[in-house]
VOGU-148529 format. One line per field, with one value per atom (N, C-alpha, C): atom name; z, x, y. Coordinates in pm, 1 decimal. Example, Ala and Ser with C-alpha at 12.3 -4.5 7.8 and 13.67 -1.06 7.14 Angstrom:
// residues 2
atom <- c(N/CA/C/N/CA/C)
w <- c(780.0/780.0/780.0/708.0/714.0/787.0)
u <- c(1319.0/1230.0/1320.0/1285.0/1367.0/1290.0)
v <- c(-569.0/-450.0/-330.0/-225.0/-106.0/3.0)
//
This chain:
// residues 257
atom <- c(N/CA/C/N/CA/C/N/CA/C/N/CA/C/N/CA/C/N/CA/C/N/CA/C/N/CA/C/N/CA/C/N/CA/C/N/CA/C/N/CA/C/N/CA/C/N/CA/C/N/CA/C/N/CA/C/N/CA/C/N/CA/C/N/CA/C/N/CA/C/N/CA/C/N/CA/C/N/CA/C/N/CA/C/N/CA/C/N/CA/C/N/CA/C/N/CA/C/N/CA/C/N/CA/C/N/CA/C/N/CA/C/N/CA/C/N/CA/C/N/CA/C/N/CA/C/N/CA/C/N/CA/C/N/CA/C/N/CA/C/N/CA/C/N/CA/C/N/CA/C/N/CA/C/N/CA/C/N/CA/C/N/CA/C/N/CA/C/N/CA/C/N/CA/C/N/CA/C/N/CA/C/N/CA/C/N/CA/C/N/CA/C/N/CA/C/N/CA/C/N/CA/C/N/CA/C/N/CA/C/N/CA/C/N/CA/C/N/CA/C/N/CA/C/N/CA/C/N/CA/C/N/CA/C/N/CA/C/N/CA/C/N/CA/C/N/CA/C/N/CA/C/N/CA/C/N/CA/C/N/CA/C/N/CA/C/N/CA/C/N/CA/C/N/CA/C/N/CA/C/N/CA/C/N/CA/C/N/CA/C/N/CA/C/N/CA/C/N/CA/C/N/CA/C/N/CA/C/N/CA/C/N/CA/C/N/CA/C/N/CA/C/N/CA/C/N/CA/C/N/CA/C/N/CA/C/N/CA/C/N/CA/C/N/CA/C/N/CA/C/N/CA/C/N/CA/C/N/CA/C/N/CA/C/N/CA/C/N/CA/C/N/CA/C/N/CA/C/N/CA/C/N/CA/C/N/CA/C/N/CA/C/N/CA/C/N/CA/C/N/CA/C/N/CA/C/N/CA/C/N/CA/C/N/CA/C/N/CA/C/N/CA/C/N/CA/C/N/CA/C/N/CA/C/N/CA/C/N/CA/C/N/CA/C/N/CA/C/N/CA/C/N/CA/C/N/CA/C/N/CA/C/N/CA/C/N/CA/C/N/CA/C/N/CA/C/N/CA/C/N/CA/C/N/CA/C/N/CA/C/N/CA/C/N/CA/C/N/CA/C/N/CA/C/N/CA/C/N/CA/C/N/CA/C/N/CA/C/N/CA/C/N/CA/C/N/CA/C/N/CA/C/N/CA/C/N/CA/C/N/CA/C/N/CA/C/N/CA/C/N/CA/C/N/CA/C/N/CA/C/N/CA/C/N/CA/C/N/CA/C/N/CA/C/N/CA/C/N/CA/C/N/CA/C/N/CA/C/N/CA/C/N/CA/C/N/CA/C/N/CA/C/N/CA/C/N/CA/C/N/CA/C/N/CA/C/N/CA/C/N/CA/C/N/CA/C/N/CA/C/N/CA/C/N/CA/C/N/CA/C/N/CA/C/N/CA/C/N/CA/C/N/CA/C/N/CA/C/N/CA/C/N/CA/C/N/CA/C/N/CA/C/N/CA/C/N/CA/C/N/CA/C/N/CA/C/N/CA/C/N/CA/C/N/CA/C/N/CA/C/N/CA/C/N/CA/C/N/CA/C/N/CA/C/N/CA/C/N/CA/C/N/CA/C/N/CA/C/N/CA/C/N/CA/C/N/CA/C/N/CA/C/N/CA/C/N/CA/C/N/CA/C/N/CA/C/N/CA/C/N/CA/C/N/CA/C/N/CA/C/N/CA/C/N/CA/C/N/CA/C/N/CA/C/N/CA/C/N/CA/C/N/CA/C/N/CA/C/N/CA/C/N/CA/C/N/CA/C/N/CA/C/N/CA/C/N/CA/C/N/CA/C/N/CA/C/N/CA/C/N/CA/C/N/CA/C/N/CA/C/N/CA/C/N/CA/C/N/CA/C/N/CA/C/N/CA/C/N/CA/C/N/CA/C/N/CA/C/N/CA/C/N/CA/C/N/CA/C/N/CA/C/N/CA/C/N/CA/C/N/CA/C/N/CA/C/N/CA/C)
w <- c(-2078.5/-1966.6/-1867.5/-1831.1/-1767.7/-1601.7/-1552.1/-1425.2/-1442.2/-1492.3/-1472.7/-1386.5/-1247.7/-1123.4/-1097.5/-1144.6/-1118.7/-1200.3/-1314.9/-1435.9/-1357.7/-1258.3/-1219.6/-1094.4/-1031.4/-913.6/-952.1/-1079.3/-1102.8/-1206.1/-1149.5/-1243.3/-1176.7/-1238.2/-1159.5/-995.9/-882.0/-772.4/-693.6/-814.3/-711.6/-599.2/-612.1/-519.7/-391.2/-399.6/-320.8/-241.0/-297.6/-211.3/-127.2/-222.7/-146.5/-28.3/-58.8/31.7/203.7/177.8/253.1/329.9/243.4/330.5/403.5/356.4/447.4/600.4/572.1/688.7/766.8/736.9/830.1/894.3/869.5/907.1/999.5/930.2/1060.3/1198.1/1176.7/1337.8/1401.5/1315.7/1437.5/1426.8/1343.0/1449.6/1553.9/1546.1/1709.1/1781.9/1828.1/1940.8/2060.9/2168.7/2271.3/2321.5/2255.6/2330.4/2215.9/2127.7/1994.0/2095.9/2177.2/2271.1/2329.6/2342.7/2440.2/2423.4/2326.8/2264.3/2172.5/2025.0/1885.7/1818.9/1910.3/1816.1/1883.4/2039.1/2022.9/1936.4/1908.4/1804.6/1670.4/1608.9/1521.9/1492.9/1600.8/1606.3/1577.6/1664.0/1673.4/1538.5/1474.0/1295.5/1234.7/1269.3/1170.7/1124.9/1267.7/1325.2/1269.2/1235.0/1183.1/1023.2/975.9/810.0/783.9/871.8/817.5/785.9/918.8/907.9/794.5/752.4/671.2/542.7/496.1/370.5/348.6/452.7/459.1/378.5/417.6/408.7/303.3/183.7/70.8/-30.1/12.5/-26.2/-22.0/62.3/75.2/214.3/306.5/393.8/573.3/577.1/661.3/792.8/901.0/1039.8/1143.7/1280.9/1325.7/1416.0/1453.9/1499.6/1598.7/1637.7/1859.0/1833.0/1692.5/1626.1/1583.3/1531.6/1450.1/1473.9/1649.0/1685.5/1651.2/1622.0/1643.0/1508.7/1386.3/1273.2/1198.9/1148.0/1078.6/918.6/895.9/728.4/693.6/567.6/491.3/495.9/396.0/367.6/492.5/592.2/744.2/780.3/779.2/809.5/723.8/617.2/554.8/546.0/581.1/540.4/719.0/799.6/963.1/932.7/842.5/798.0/780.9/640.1/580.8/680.7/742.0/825.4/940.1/1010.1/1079.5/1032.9/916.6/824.1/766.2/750.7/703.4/755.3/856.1/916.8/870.5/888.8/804.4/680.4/596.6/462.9/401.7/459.6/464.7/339.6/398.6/340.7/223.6/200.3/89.7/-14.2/53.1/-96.2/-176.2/-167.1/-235.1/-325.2/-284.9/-365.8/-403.4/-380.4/-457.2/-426.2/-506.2/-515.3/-508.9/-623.2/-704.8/-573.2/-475.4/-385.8/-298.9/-257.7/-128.2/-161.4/-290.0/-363.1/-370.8/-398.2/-395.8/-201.8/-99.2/44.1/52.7/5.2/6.0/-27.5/-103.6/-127.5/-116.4/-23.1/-1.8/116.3/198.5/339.6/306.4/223.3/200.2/161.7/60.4/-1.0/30.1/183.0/203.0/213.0/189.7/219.5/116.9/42.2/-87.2/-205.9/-221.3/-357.3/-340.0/-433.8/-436.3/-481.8/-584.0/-636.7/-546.7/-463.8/-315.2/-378.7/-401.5/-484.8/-597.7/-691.3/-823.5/-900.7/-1026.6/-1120.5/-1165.5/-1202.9/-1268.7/-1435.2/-1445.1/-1565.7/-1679.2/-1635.6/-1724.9/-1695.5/-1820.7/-1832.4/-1723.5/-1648.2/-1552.9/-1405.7/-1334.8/-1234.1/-1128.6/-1053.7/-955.6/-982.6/-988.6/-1013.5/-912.6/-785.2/-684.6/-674.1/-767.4/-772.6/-881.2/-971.2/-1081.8/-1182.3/-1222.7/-1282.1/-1412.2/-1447.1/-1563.5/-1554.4/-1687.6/-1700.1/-1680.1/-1624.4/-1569.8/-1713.1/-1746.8/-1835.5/-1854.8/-2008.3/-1999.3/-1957.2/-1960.8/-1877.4/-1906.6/-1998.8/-2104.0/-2064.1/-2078.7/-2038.5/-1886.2/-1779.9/-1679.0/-1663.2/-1696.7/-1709.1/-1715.2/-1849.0/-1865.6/-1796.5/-1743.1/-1627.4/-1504.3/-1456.5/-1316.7/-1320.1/-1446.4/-1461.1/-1424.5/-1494.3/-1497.3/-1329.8/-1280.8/-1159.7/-1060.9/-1076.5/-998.7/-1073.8/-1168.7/-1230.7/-1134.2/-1094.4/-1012.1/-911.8/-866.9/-701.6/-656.1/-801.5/-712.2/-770.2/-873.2/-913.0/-793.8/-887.1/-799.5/-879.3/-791.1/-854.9/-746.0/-799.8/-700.5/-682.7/-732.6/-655.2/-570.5/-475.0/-316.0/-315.1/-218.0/-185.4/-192.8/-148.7/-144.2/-316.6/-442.2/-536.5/-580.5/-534.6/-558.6/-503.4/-354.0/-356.4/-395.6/-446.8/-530.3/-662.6/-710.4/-868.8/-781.9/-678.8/-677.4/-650.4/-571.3/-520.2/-631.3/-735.9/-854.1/-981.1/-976.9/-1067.1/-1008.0/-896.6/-835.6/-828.4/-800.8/-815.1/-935.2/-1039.4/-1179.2/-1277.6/-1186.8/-1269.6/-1265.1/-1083.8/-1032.2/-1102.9/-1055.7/-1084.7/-1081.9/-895.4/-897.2/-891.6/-931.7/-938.0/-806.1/-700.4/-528.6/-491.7/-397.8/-295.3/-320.7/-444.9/-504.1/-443.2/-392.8/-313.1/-190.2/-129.8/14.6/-18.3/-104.6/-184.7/-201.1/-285.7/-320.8/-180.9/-133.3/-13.8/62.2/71.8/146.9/84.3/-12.2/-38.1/-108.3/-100.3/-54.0/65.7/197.6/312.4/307.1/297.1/277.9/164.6/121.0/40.7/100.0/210.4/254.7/379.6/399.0/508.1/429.2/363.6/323.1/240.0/176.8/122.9/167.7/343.2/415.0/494.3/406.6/441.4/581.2/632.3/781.6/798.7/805.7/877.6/999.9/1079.9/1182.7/1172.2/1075.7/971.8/1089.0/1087.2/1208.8/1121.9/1014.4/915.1/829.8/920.0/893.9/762.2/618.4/510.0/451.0/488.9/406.6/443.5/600.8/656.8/547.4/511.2/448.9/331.2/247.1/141.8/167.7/244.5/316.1/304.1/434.9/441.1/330.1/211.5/120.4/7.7/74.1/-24.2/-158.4/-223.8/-365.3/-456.5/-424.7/-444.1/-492.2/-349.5/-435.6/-533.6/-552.6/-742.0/-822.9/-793.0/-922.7/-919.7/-826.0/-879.3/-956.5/-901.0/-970.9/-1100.3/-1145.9/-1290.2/-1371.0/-1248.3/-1335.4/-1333.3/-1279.9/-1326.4/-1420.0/-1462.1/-1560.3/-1695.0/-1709.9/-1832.0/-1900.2/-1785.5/-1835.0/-1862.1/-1873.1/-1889.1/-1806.7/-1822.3/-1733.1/-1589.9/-1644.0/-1535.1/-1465.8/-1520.0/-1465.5/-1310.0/-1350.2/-1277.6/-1214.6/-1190.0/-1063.9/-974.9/-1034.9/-948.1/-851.0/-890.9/-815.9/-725.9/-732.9/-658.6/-575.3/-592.5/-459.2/-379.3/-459.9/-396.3/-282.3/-308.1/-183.3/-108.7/-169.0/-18.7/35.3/-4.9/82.2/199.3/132.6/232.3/332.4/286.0/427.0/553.9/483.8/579.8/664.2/613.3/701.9/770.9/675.6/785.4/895.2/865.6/995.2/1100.1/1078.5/1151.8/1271.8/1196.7/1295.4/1360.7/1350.6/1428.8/1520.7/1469.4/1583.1/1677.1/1669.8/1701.8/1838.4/1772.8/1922.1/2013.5/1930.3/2008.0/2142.7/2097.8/2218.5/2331.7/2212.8/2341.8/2423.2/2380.7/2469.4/2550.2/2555.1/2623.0/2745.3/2694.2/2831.5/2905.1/2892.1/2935.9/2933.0)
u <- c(528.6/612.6/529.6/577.4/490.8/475.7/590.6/581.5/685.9/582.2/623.3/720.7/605.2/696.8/826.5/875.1/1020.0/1110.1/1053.0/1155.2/1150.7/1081.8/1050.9/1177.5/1146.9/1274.1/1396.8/1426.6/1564.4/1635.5/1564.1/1531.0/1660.4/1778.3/1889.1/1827.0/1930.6/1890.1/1824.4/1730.3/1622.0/1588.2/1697.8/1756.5/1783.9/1870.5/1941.9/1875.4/1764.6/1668.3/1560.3/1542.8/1444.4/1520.0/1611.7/1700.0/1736.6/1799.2/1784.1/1610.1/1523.0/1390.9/1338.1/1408.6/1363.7/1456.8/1522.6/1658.1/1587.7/1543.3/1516.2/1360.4/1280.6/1188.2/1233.2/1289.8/1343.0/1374.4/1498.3/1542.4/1410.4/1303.8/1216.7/1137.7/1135.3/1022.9/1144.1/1250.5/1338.0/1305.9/1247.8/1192.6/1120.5/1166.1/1132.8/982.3/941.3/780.5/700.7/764.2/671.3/602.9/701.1/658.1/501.6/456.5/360.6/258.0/314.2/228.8/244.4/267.3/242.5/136.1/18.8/-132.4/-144.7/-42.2/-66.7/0.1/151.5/235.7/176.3/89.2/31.2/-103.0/-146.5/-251.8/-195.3/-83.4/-0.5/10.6/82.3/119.7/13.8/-113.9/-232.5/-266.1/-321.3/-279.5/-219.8/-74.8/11.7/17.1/-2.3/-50.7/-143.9/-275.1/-395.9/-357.2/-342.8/-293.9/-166.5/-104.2/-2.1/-78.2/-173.2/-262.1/-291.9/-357.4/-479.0/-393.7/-235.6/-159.6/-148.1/-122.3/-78.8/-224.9/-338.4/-424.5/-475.8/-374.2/-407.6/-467.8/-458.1/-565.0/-436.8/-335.4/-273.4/-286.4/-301.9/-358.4/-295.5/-253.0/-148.8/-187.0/-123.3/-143.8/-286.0/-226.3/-292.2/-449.8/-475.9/-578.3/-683.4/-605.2/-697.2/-845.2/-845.2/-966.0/-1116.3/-1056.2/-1165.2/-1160.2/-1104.9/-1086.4/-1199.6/-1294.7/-1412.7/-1429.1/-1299.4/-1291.3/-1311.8/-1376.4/-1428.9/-1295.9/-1149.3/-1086.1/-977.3/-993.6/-898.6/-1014.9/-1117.1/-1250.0/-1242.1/-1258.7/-1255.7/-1069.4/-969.6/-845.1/-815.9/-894.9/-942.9/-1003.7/-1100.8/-1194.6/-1133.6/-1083.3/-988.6/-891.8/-778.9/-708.7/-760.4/-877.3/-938.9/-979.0/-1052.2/-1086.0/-1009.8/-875.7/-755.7/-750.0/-780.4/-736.3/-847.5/-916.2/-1008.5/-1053.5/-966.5/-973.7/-839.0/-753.0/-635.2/-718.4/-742.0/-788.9/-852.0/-939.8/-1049.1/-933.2/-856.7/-741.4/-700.6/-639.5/-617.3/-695.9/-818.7/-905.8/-999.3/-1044.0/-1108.6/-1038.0/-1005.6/-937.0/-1018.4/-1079.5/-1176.5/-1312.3/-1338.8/-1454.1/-1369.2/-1229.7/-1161.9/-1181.9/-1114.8/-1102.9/-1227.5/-1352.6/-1456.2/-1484.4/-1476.5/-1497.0/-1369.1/-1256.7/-1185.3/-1250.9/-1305.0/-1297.5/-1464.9/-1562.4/-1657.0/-1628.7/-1548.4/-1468.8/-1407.5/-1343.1/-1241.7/-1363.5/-1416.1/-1494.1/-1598.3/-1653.2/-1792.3/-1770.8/-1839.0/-1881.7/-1796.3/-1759.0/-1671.0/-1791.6/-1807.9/-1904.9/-2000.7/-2101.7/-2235.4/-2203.3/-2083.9/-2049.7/-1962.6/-2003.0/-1901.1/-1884.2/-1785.0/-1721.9/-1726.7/-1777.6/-1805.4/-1710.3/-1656.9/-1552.6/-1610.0/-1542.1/-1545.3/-1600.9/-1682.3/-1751.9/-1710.3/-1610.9/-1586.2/-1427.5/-1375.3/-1204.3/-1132.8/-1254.7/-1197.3/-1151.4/-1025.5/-1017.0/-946.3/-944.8/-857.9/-696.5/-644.5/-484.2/-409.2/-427.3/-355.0/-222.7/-173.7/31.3/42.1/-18.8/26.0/97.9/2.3/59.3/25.3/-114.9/-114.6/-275.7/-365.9/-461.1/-445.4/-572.6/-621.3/-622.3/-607.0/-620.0/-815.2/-845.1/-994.3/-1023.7/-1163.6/-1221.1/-1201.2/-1179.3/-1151.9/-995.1/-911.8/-758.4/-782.2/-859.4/-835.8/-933.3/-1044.9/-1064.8/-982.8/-914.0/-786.7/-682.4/-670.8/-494.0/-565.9/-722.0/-735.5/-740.5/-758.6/-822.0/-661.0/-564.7/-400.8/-387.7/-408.1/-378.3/-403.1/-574.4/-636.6/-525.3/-461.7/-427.8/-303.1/-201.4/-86.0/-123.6/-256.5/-264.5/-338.9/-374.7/-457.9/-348.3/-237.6/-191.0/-43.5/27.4/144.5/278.6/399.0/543.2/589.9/758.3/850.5/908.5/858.2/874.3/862.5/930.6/918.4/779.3/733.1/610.0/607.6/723.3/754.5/739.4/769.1/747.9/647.3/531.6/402.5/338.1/324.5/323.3/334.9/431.4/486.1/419.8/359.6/338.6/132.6/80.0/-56.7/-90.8/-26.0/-20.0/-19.1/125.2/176.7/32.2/-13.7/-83.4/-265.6/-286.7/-416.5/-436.3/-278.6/-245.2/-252.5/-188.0/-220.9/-303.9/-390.8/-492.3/-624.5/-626.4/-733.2/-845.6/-878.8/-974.6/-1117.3/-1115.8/-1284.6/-1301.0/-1195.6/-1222.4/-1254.3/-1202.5/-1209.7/-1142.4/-1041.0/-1035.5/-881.7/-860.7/-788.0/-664.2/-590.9/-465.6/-475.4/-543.3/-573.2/-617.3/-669.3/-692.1/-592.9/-506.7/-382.8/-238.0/-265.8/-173.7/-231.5/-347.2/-398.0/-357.1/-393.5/-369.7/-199.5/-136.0/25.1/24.8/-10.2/21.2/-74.1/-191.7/-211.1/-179.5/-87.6/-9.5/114.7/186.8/272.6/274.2/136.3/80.9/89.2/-40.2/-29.0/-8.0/121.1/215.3/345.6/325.3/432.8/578.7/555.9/671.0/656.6/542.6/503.0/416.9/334.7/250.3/148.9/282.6/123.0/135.1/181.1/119.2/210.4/294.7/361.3/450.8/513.6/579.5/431.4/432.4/413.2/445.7/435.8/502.1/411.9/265.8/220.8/262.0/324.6/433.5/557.1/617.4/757.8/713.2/599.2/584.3/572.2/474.4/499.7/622.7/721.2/846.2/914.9/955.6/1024.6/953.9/851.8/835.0/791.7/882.2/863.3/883.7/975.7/1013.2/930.8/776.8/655.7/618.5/535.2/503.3/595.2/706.9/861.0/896.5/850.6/904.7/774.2/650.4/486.4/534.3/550.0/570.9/687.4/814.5/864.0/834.5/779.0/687.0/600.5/539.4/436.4/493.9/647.5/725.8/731.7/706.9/713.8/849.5/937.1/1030.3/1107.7/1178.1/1243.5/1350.4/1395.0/1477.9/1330.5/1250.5/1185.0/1096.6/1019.9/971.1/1066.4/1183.9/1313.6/1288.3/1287.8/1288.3/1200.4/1055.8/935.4/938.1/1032.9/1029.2/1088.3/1259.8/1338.0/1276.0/1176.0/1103.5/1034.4/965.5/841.7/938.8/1075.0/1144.1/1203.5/1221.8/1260.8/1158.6/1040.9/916.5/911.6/919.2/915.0/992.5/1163.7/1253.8/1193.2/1159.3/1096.0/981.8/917.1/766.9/848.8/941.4/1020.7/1050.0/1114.8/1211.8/1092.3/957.1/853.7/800.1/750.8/726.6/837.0/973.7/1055.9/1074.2/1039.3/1014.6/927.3/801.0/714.0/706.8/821.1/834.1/901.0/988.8/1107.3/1048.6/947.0/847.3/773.3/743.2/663.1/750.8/864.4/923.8/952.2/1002.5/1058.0/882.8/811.9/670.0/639.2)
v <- c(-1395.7/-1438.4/-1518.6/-1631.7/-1702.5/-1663.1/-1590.6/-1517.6/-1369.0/-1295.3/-1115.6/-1074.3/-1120.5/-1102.2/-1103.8/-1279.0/-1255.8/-1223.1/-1180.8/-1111.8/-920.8/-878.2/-778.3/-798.1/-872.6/-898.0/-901.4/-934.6/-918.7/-828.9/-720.4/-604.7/-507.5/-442.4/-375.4/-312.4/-330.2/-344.3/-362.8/-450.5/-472.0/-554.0/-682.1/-777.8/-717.6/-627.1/-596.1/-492.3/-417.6/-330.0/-429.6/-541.0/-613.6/-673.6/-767.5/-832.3/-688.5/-608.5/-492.3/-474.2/-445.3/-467.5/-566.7/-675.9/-806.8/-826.7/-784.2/-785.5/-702.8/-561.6/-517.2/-523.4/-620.3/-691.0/-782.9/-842.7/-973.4/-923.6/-831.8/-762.0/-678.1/-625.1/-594.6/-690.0/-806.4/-923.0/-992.6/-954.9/-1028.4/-938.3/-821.8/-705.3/-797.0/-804.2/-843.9/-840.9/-680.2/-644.3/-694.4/-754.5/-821.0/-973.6/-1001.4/-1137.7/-1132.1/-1020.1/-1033.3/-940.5/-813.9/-706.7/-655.5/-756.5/-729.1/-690.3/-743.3/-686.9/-516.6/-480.2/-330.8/-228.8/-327.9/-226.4/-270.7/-355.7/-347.6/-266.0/-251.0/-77.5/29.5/47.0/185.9/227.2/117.6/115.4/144.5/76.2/113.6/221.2/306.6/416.0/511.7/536.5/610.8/586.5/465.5/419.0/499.8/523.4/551.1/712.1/784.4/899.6/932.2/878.6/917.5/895.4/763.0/760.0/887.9/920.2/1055.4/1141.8/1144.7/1304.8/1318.1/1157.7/1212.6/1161.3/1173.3/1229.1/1356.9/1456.2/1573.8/1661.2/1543.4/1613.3/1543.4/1624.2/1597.2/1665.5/1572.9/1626.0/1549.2/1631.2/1537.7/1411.3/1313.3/1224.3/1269.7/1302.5/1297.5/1396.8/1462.7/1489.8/1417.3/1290.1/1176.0/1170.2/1145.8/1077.7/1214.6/1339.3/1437.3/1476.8/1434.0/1462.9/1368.6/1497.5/1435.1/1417.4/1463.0/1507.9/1342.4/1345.1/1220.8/1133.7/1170.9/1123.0/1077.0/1115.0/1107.4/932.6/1003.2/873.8/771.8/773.1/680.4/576.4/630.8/564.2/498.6/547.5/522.9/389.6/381.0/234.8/158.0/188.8/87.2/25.1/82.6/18.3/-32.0/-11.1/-69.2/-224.8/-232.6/-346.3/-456.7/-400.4/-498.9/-634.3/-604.9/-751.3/-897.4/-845.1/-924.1/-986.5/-892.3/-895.4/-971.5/-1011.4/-1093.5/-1229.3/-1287.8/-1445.6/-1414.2/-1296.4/-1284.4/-1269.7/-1166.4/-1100.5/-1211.1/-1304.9/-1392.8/-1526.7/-1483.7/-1574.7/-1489.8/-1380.3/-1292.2/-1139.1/-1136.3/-986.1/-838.5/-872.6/-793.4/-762.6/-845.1/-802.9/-736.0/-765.3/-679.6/-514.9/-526.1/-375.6/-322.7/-350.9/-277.2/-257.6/-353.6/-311.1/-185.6/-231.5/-112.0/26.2/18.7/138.2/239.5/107.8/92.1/217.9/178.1/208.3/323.0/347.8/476.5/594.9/537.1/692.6/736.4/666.3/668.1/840.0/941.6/1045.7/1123.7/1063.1/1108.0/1102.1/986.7/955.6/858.8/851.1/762.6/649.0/627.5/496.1/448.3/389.0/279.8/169.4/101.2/-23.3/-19.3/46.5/56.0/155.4/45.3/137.0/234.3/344.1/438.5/407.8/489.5/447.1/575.5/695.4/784.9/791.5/837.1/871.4/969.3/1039.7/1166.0/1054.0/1142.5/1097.4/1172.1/1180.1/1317.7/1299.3/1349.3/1327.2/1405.9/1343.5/1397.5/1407.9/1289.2/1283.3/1342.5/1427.5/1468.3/1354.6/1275.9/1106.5/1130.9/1258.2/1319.8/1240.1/1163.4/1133.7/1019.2/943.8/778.6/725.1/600.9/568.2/538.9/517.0/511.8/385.0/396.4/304.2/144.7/102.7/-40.1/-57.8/29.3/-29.7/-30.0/16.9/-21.5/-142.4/-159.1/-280.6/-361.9/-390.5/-497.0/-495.8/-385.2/-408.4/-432.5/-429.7/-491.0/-644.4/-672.8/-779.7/-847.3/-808.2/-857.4/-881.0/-768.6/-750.6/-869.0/-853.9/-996.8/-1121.5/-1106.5/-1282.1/-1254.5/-1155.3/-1153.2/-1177.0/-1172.8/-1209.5/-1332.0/-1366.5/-1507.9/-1614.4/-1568.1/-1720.3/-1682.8/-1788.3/-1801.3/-1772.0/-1695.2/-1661.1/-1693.6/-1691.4/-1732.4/-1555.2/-1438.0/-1336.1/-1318.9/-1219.6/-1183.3/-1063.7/-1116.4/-1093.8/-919.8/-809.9/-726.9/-678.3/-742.8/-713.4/-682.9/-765.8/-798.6/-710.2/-709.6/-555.5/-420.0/-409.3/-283.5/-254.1/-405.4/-335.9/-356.0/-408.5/-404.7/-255.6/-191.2/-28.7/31.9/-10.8/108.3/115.9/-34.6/-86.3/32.4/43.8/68.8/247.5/292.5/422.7/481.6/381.3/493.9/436.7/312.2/353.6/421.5/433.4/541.5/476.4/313.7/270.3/289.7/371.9/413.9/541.1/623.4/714.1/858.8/775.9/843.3/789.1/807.1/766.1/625.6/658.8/554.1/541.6/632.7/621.7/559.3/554.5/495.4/384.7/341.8/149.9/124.6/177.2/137.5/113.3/182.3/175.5/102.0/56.9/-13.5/-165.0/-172.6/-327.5/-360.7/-242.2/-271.1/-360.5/-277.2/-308.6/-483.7/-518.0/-606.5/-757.6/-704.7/-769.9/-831.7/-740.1/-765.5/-850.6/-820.8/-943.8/-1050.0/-1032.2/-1222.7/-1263.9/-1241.3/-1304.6/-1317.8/-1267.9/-1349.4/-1232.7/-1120.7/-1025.0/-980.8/-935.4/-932.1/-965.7/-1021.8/-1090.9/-1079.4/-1061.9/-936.2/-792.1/-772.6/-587.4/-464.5/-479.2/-420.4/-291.5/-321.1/-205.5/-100.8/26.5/141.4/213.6/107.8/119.0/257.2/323.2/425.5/550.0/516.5/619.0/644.5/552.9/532.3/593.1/592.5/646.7/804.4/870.9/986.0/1060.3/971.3/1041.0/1057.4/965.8/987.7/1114.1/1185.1/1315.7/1361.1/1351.7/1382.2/1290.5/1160.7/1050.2/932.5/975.2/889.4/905.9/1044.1/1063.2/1038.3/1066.7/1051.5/921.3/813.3/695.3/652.4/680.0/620.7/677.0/772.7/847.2/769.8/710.3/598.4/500.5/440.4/334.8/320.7/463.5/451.5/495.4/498.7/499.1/388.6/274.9/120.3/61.9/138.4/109.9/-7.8/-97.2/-188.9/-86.7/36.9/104.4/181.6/225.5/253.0/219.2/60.7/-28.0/-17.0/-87.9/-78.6/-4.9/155.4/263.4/219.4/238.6/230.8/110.4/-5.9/-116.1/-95.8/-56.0/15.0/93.2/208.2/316.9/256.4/141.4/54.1/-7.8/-36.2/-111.6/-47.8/85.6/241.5/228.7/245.4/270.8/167.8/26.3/-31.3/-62.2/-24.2/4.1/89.1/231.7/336.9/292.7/211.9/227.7/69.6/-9.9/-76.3/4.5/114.7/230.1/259.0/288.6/339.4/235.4/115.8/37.9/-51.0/23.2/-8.1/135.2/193.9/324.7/277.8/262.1/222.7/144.4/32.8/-86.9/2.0/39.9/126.8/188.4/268.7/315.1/316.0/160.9/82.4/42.5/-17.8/-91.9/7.5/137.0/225.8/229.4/212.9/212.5/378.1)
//
C-alpha cells in the first residue's frame, strides 16, 4: 500500500471519531484566554499529561504532589514533557534520535541502557499486552514506523498518531519506560503534524480516564485485524476529546482568575 495511513482513516468510524476530535480542538483554540496565555494553559496540560503518563505506568500521585514526588518514573515522564517542545522539528526528520532522548529522559534512574534498544525478548508488560515481540521484529516495525513519520500521507495527523503510540506501546522497544515514550510521542505527533500545535489537549489524561479501555483497545490493535485497528483509533480520539475537555477546563479557570 503506498499510504497505510489512509487506508487506516477510512477504516469503520473512524472518520467520524476523527472528524468529532478535530471539532473539538477548534472550539478550544476559539477560548479567549488562548489570546494572551496559551503557553500557560499549555504547561498546565503538560503538567497533568506527565502526571497521568506516570499513572498508567503504575505509579499514580496526585497533582498538587508532583513537585515533591521523587519516584524515578513520576521524574522521568516530568522530563519528557518538559523536553517536548523542543523536540518538535527533530521528530520529523529524525525520528529514531527523538525516541532514544525520549527515553534517555524517561528511564533515567530506571536503567543503564538510556536510548538504547532492548537487546533481549523480556519486557515489562504493564497493560497486560502479553509478550514484546523479539528483538528483530521490533527492529523491523521501528524501522516501518520511522518510514510513517518522515514520509508523507494524506491521513489526519490524529491517525498517525494513534498507530506511533499503538506501534511504541506494544512493541516495548527499550524495554523501560516504554509507555511514557509512547504517549509521549502521541502527544508530539499531534503537535507537529498540525492537530494542535501549541500542545494544549491533555490527551495522556484522556487515555487515563477512559480506564480499562486503554489496554482493551492496544490488545485490539494488536489482533491486527482491520475492526480491530479502528477500535484503537476511535480509542485516541476518545482521548483527545478528553484531554480537550481538560485544557478547556483550565482555560475556565484561568479566566475566573
Amino acid at each position: 500500500m503506498s499510504d497505510p495511513l489512509a487506508v487506516i482513516a477510512e477504516l469503520p468510524g473512524v472518520p467520524e471519531a476523527v472528524t468529532d476530535a478535530r471539532k473539538a480542538v477548534d472550539r478550544l483554540y476559539g477560548h479567549r484566554v488562548l489570546r494572551r496565555k496559551s503557553p500557560e494553559v499549555s504547561a498546565r496540560s503538560a503538567l497533568r499529561g506527565a502526571r497521568a503518563s506516570a499513572a498508567l505506568d503504575g505509579v499514580d500521585v496526585p497533582l498538587e504532589a508532583i513537585p515533591e514526588v521523587t519516584d524515578p518514573v513520576v521524574q522521568g515522564a516530568l522530563r519528557v514533557s518538559a523536553e517536548l517542545g523542543r523536540l518538535g522539528p527533530t521528530w520529523r526528520a529524525a525520528p529514531r534520535q527523538v525516541l532514544a532522548r525520549l527515553h534517555t529522559l524517561a528511564a533515567a534512574g530506571l536503567t543503564e541502557r538510556l536510548g538504547r534498544p532492548r537487546g533481549a525478548a523480556e519486557a515489562p508488560d504493564l497493560l497486560g499486552l502479553g509478550a514484546a515481540p523479539e528483538p528483530e521484529e521490533t527492529v523491523a516495525r521501528v524501522d516501518g514506523l520511522v518510514g510513517l513519520v518522515t514520509g508523507t500521507s494524506k491521513a489526519p495527523a490524529l491517525v498517525l498518531a494513534a498507530i506511533v503510540h499503538a506501534e511504541l506501546a506494544v512493541l516495548r522497544p527499550f524495554g523501560s519506560a516504554d509507555g511514557v515514550v509512547a504517549r509521549a510521542a502521541e502527544r508530539l505527533t499531534l503537535v507537529e503534524f498540525g492537530l494542535d500545535p501549541k500542545s494544549l489537549a491533555a490527551v495522556e489524561l484522556g487515555h487515563l480516564e477512559l480506564g480499562a479501555a486503554y489496554p482493551e483497545s492496544l490488545k485490539a490493535y494488536l489482533s491486527g485485524t482491520p475492526d480491530g485497528v479502528a477500535v484503537w483509533v476511535r480509542h485516541c480520539a476518545s482521548a483527545v476529546t478528553l484531554g480537550v475537555r481538560e485544557a478547556t477546563a483550565i482555560c475556565e479557570a484561568m479566566q475566573r482568575g
